[in-house]
C-alpha positions as CSV (number, residue, x, y, z in Angstrom):
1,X,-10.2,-5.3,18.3
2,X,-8.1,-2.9,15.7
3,X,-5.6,-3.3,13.1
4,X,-3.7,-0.5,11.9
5,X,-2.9,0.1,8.6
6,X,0.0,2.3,7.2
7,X,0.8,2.9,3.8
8,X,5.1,3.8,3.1
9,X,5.6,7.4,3.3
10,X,6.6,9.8,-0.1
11,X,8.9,7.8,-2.0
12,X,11.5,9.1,-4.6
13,X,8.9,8.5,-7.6
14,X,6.0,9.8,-5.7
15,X,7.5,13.1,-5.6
16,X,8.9,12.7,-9.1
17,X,5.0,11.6,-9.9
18,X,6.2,8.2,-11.4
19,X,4.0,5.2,-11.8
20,X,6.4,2.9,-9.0
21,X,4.7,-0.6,-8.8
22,X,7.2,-3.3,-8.3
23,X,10.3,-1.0,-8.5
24,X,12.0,-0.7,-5.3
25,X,12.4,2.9,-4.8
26,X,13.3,4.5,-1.6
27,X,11.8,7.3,0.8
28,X,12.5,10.8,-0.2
29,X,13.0,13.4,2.7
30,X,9.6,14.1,2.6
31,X,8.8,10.2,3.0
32,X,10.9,10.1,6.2
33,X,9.0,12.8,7.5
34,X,6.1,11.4,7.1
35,X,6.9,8.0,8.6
36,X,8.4,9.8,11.5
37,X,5.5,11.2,11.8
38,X,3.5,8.2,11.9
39,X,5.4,7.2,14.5
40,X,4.7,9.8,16.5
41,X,0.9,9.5,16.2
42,X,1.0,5.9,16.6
43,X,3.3,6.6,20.2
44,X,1.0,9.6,21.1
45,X,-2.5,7.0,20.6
46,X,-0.8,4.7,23.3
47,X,-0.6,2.0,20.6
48,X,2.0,-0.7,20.6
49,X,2.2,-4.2,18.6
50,X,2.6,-7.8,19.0
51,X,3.8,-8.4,14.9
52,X,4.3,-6.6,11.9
53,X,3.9,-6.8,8.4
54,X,5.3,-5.6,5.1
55,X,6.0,-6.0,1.9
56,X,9.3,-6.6,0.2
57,X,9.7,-3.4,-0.8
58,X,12.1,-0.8,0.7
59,X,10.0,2.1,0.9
60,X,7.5,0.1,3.0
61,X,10.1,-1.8,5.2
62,X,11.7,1.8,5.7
63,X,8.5,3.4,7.0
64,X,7.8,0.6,9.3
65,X,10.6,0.7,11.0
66,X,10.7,4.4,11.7
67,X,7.2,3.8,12.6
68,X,8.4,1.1,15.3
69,X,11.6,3.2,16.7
70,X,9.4,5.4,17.7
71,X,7.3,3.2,19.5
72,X,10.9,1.9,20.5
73,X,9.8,-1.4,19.2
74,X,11.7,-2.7,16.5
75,X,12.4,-5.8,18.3
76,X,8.8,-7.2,17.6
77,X,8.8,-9.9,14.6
78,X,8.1,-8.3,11.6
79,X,6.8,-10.1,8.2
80,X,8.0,-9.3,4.9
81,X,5.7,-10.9,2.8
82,X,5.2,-10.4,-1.3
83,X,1.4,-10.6,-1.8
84,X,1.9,-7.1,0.4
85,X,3.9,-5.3,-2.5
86,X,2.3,-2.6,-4.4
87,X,0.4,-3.5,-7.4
88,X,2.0,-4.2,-10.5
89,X,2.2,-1.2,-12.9
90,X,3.4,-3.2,-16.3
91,X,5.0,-1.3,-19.0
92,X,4.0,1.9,-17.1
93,X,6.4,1.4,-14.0
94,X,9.3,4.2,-14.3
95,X,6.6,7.0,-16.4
96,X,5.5,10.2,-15.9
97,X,1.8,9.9,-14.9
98,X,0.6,13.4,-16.1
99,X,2.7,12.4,-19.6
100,X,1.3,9.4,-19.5
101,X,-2.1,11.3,-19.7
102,X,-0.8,13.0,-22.5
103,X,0.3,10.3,-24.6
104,X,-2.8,7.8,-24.0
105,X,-5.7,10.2,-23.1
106,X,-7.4,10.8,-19.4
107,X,-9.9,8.2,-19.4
108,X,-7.4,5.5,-20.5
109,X,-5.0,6.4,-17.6
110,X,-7.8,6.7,-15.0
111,X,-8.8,3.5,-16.1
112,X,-5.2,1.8,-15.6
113,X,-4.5,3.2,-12.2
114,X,-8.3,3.2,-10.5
115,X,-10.5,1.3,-12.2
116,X,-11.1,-2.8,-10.9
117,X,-10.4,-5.0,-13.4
118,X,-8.6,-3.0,-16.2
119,X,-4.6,-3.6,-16.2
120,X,-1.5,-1.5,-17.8
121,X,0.2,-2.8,-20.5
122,X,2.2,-5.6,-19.5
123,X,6.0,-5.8,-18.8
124,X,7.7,-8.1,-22.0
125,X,8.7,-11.3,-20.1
126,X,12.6,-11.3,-20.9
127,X,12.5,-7.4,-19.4
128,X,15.3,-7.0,-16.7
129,X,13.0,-5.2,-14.0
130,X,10.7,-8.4,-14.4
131,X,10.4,-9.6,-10.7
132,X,11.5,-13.3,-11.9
133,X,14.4,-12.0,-12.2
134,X,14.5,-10.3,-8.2
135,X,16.4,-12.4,-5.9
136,X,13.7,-10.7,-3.7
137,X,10.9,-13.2,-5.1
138,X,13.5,-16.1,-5.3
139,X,11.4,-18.3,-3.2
140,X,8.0,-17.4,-5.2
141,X,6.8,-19.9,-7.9
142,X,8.0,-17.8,-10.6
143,X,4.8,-18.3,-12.7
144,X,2.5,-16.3,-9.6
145,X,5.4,-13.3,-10.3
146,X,3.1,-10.6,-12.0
147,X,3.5,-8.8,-15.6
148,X,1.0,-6.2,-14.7
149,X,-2.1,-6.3,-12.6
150,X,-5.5,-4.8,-11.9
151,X,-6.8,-3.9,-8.2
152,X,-8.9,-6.9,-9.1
153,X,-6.0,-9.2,-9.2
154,X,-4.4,-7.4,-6.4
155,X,-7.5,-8.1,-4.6
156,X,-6.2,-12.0,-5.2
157,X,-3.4,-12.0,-3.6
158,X,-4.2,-9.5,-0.4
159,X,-7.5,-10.9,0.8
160,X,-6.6,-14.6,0.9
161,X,-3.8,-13.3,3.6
162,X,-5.5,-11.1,5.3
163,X,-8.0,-14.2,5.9
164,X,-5.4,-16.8,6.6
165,X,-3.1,-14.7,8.2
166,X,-4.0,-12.3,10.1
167,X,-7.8,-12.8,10.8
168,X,-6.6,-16.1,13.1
169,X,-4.1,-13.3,14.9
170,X,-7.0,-10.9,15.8
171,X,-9.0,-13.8,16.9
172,X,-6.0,-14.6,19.3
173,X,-6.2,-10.9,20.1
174,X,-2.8,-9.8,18.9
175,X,-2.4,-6.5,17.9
176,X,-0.9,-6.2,14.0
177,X,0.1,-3.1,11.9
178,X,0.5,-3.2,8.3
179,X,2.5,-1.3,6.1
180,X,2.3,-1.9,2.6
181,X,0.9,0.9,-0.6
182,X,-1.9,2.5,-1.9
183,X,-3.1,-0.5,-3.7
184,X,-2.3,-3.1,-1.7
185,X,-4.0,-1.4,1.0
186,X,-6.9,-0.4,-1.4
187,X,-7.9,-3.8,-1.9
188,X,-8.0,-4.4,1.9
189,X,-10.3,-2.0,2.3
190,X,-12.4,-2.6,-0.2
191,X,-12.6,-6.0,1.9
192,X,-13.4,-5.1,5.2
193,X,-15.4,-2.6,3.6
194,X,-17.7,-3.8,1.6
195,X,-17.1,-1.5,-1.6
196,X,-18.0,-2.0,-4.6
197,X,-16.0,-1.8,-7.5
198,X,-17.7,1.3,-8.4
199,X,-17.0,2.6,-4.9
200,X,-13.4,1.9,-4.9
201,X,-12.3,3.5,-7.5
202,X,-13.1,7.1,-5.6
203,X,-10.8,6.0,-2.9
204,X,-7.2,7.2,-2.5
205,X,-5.1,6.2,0.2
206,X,-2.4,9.1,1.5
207,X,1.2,8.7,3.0
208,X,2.4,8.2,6.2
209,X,-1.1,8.6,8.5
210,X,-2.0,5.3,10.5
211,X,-5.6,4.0,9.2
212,X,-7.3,2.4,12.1
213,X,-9.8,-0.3,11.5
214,X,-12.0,-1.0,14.7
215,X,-13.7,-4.6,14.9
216,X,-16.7,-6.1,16.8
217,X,-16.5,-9.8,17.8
218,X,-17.0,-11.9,14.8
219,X,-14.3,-9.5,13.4
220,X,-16.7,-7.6,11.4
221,X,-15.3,-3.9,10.3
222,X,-17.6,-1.5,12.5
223,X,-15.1,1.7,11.5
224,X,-12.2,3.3,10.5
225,X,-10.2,6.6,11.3
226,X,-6.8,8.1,10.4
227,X,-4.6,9.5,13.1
228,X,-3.8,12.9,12.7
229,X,-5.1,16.5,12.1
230,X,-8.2,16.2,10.2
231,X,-7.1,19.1,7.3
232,X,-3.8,17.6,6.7
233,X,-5.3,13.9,5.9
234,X,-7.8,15.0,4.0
235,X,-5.1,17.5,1.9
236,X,-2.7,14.3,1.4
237,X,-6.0,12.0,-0.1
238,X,-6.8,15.1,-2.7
239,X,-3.0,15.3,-3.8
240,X,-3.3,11.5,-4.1
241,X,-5.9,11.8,-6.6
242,X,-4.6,14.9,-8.3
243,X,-1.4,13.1,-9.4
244,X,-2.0,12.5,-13.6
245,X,-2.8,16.5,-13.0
246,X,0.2,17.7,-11.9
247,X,2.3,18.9,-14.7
């Protein structure tokens, strides 16, 4: 059994080097390239898909379905469910992260975007970009709507799904993708993986290459791989991780 994994390709504030969270930015040119090109990798591995799920953000519902129009599948049901989004940045959503470095110090700023259980400043309550006020999360008991989060309490929201949802699916032996963000997808893997929080905090998730988990029978992770040349994955996780460099 496998489930393939696919976090949204460059978005406008990825390239911009913005902290993005919650805000509903869109692919830059870049982004579409690389979700076209995910598409490709997925179509040249001979995968195709039973369902599909997202978040309910447009950078990630972009890159899945460029993803499935290459596998000339966008007729497949596709999911867009919340607990997928990005995690919550707070205060910090819209900001430079290499300013940000400057203004609070390094360790601070490591410790708000990769640490387990340390959160950003929250938003204020009555802010406008507060998802209560998103006709997105309409349907959402207002009071689960985040003001900031840690992976920790990104972790709270992603693994109970992945366990109710689509653990049942794999059993039945459907094939999924997701496509969600670094974060979201973070705390899945920490998951199926085992990690520590210690651990996690070293891993960075790049844009637009397919991660494939492989399973054994009692759906127990046995692997993982990313699609794609070997150097260019491993180039896109170290620009991940240099982003609060870049000047």
């Amino acid at each position: 059994m496998e489930l393939v994994l696919l976090r949204h390709g460059q978005s406008a504030w990825n390239l911009e080097n913005r902290f993005t969270g919650w805000i509903d930015v869109d692919l830059s040119q870049q982004g579409l390239r690389e979700a076209a090109r995910a598409g490709e990798l997925l179509k040249a591995g001979g995968y195709s898909f039973d369902a599909a799920y997202t978040s309910r953000l447009k950078r990630a519902i972009r890159t899945l379905w460029i993803a499935l129009d290459a596998l000339d599948q966008l007729w497949i049901p596709v999911e867009h469910e919340w607990v997928l989004n990005e995690r919550h940045y707070g205060a910090l959503q819209g900001l430079n992260k290499a300013e940000s470095v400057r203004a609070h110090g390094e360790a601070t700023v490591l410790a708000w975007r990769r640490s387990f259980s340390t959160p950003p400043p929250p938003l204020r309550s009555d802010d406008p970009s507060h998802p209560r006020f998103d006709p997105r999360y309409a349907d959402v008991n207002p009071q689960l709507l985040p003001s900031t989060e840690s992976l920790k309490e990104t972790c709270a929201r992603v693994i109970p799904f992945y366990e109710s949802v689509i653990v049942p699916q794999l059993r039945a032996g459907k094939k999924l993708i997701i496509a969600a963000h670094g974060n979201s997808l973070r705390a899945l893997l920490m998951h199926l993986d085992g990690l520590s929080e210690a651990e996690i905090t070293g891993i960075n998730i790049p844009t637009g290459f397919p991660l494939v988990y492989s399973f054994d029978a009692t759906l127990r992770a046995t692997g993982r791989r990313y699609l794609g040349d070997e150097a260019e994955v491993r180039a896109a996780i170290d620009g991940v991780a240099s982003q609060t460099k870049q000047k």
